[in-house]
PAGUDREN-830021 format. One record per residue (C-alpha): chain; x, y, z; residue in one letter; residue number from 1. Coordinates in steps of 0.001 Angstrom, whole numbers, padded with zeros to 6 digits, always signed. Layout:
BEGIN
chaine,X,Y,Z,residu,num
A,X,Y,Z,a,NUM
...
This chain:
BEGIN
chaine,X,Y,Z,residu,num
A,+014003,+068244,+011227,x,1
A,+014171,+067366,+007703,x,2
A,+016758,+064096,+008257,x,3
A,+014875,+063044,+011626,x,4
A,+012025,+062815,+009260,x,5
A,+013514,+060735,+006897,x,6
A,+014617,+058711,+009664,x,7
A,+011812,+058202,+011099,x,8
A,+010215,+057413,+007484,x,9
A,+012447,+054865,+006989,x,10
A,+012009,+053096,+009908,x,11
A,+008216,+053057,+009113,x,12
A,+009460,+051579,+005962,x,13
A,+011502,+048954,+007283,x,14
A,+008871,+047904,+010125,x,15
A,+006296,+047791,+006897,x,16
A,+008577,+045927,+004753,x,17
A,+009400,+043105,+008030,x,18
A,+005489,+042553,+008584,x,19
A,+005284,+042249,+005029,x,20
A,+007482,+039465,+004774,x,21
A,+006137,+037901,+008048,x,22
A,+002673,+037846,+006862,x,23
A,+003670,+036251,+003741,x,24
A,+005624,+033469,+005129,x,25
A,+002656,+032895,+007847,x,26
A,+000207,+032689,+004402,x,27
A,+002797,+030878,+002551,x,28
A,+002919,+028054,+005241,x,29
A,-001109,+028040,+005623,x,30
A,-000997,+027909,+002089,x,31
A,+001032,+024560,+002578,x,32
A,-000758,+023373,+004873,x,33
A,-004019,+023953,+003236,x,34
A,-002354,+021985,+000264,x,35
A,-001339,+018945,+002247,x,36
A,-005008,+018458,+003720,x,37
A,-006539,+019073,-000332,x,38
A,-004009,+016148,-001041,x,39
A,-005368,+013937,+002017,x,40
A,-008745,+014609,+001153,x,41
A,-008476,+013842,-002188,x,42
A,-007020,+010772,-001466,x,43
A,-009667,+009565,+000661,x,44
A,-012362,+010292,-001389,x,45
A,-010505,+008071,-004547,x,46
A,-010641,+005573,-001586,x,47
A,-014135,+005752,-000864,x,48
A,-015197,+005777,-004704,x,49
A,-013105,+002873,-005404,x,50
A,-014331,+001113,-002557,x,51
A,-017756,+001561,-003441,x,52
A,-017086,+000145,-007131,x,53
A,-015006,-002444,-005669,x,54
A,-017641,-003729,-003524,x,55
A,-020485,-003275,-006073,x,56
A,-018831,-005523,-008054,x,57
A,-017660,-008296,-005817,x,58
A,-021603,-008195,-004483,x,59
A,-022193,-009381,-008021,x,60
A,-020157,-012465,-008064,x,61
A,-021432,-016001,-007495,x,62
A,-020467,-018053,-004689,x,63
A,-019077,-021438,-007327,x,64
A,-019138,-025071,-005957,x,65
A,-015993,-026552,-004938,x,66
A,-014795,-028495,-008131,x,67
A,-013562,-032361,-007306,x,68
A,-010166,-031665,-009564,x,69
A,-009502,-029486,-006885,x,70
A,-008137,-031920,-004674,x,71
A,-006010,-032992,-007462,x,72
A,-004332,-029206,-007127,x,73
A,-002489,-029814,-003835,x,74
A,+000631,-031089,-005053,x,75
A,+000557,-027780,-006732,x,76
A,-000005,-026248,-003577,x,77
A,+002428,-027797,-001830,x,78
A,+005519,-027536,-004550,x,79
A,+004442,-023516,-004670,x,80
A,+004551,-023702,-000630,x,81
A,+007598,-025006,-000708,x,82
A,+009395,-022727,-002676,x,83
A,+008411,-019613,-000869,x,84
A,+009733,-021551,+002519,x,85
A,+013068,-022398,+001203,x,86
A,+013254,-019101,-000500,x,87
A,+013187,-017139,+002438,x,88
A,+015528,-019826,+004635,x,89
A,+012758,-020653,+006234,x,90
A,+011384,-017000,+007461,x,91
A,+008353,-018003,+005699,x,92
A,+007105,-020478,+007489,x,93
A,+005891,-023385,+005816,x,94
A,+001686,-023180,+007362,x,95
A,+001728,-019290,+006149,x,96
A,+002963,-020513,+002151,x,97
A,+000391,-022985,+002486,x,98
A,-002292,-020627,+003187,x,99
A,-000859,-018108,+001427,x,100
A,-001172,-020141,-001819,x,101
A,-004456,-021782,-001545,x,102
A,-006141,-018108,-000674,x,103
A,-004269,-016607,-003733,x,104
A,-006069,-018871,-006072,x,105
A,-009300,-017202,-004367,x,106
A,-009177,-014462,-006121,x,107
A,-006819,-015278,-008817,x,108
A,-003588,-013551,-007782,x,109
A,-000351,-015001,-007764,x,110
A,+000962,-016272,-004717,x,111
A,+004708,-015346,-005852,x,112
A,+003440,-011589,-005744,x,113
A,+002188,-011557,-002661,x,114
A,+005126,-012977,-001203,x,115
A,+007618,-010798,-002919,x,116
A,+005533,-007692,-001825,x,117
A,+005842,-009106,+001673,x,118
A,+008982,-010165,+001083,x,119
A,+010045,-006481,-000070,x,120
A,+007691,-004809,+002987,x,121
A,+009261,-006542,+005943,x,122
A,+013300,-006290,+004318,x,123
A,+012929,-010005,+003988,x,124
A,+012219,-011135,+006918,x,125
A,+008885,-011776,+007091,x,126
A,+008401,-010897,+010790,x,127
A,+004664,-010128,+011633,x,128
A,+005413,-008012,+014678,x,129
A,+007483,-005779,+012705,x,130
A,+006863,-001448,+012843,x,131
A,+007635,+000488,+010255,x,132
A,+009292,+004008,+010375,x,133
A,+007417,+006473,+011488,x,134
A,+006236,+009039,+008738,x,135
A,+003726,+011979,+008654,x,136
A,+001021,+009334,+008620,x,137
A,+001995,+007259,+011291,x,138
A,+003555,+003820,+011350,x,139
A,+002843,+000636,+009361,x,140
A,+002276,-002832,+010976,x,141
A,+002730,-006294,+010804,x,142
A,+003919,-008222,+007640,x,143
A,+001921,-006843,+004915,x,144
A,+002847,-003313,+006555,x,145
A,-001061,-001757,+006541,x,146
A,-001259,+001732,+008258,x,147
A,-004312,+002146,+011452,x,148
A,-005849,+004214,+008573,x,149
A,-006196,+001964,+005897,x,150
A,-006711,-001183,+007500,x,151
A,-010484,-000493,+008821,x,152
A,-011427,-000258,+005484,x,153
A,-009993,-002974,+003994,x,154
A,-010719,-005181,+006961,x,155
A,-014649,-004120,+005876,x,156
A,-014240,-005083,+003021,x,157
A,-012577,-008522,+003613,x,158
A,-015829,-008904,+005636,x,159
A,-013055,-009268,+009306,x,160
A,-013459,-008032,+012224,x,161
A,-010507,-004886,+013105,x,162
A,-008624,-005037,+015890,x,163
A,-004887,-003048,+015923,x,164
A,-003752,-005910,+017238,x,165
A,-004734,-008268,+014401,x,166
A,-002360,-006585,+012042,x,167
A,+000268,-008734,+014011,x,168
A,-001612,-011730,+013018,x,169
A,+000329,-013328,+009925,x,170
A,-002579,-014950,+008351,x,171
A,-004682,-011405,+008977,x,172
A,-002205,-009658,+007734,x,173
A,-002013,-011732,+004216,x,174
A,-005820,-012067,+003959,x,175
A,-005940,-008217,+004058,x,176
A,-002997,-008085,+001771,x,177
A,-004565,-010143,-000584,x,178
A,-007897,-008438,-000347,x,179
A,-006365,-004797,-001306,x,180
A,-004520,-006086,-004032,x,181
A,-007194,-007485,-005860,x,182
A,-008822,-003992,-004870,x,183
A,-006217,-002490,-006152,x,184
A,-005735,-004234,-009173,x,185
A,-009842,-004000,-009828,x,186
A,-009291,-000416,-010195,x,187
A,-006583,+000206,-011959,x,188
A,-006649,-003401,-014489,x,189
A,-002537,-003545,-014091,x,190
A,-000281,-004505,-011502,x,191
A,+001986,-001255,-012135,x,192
A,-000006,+000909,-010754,x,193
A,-001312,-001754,-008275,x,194
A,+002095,-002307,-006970,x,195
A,+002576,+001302,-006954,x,196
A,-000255,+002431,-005296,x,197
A,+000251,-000253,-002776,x,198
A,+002934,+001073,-001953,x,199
A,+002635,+004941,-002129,x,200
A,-001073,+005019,-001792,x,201
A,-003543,+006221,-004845,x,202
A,-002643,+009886,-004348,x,203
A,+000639,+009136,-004169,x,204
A,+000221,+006830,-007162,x,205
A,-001109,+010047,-009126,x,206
A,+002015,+012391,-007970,x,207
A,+004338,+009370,-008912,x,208
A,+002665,+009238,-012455,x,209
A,+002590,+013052,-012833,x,210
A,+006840,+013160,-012335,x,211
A,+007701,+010059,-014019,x,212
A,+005404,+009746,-016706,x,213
A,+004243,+005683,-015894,x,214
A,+003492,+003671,-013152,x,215
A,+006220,+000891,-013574,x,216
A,+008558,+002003,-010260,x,217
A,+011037,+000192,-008816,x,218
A,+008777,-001660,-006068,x,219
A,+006783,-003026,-008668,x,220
A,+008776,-004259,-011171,x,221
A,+011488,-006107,-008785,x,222
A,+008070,-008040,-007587,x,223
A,+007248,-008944,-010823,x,224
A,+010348,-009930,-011842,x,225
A,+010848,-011934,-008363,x,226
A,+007863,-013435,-008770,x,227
A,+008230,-014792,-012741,x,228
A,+011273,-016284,-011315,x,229
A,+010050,-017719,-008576,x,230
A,+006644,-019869,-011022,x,231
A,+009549,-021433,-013849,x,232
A,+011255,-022693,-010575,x,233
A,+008335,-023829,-008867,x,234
A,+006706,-025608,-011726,x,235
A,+010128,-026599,-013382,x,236
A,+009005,-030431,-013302,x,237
């Protein structure tokens, strides 16, 4: 009687012991979950703050008259243009640099940035239907590679209508590009962590900061670099 006891006591045991470890695995992977929707959240509410401050501010700038020396700019234009087309073999084509460049100077970005972050988004080939991978958030579209849940924001506050279909649009697609940029770069005052968070998003920004200790990763220094190279050939003469 003695031994069937113990037995049967160990057995208890055991069954105690396996729903012990089941319940913690079940917590440990709520727990998880729990942290991966903190992360999100926080994430979008650093959007929505810097949106607000973002906006505030642009609501404060004057609209400025159209100088007459700016007509004297468009051989500028055109020599800038003109490098990003035969840069990319001719991906780029030549009506996009032109826009590209002359919408840059709106709101005082370089052009060579914004083409070597589109350059670097689309594996150099600038091809406005392109999909990106699909990832926990969902894919990226269209040359500047904006995911369905960033681009409604952005597209308010480039003052554009949103339409999925739009992101396919190359001129769309660089007039949002250009819009979170100087967003980003409003907020953070350096194009590290504007590059960065361009790329990995503001949380993800933070988390890269936290492990590495700086903002300066790999996407955004080969931009800058690309793009220093790409003004001392463009304005060689």
């Amino acid at each position: 009687m003695k031994s069937k006891a113990i037995v049967i006591l160990t057995i208890a045991l055991v069954a105690i012991i396996g729903w012990s470890y089941t319940t913690i695995n079940q917590y440990e992977g709520k727990l998880e979950v729990l942290n991966d929707e903190k992360v999100e959240l926080e994430s979008e509410k650093s959007y929505l703050e810097a949106q607000t401050n973002y906006m505030v501010s642009q609501s404060t700038v004057g609209s400025e008259e159209v100088s007459l020396t700016e007509f004297n700019r468009w051989p500028d234009y055109f020599d800038a243009a003109e490098q990003l087309v035969k840069d990319s073999d001719g991906n780029f084509q030549r009506s996009w640099a032109l826009y590209l460049v002359k919408e840059a100077e709106k709101y005082e970005i370089d052009p060579f940035l914004v083409y070597e972050l589109l350059k670097v988004e689309t594996g150099h080939t600038f091809d406005p239907n392109l999909v990106g991978p699909e990832t926990k958030y969902g894919h990226a579209y269209g040359m500047a590679q904006f995911m369905k849940n960033t681009a409604p924001w952005i597209a308010d506050m480039a003052d554009l209508p949103y339409e999925e279909q739009l992101l396919y649009d190359p001129y769309y697609s660089m007039k949002l590009s250009l819009v979170y940029l100087d967003f980003l770069h409003h907020e953070y005052e350096n194009w590290d962590e504007a590059l960065t968070a361009y790329h990995r998003g503001m949380a993800g920004l933070e988390q890269y900061k936290l492990k590495n200790g700086h903002a300066n990763s790999v996407y955004a220094e080969t931009i800058q670099e690309n793009a220093e190279k790409h003004q001392s050939v463009a304005f060689a003469n």
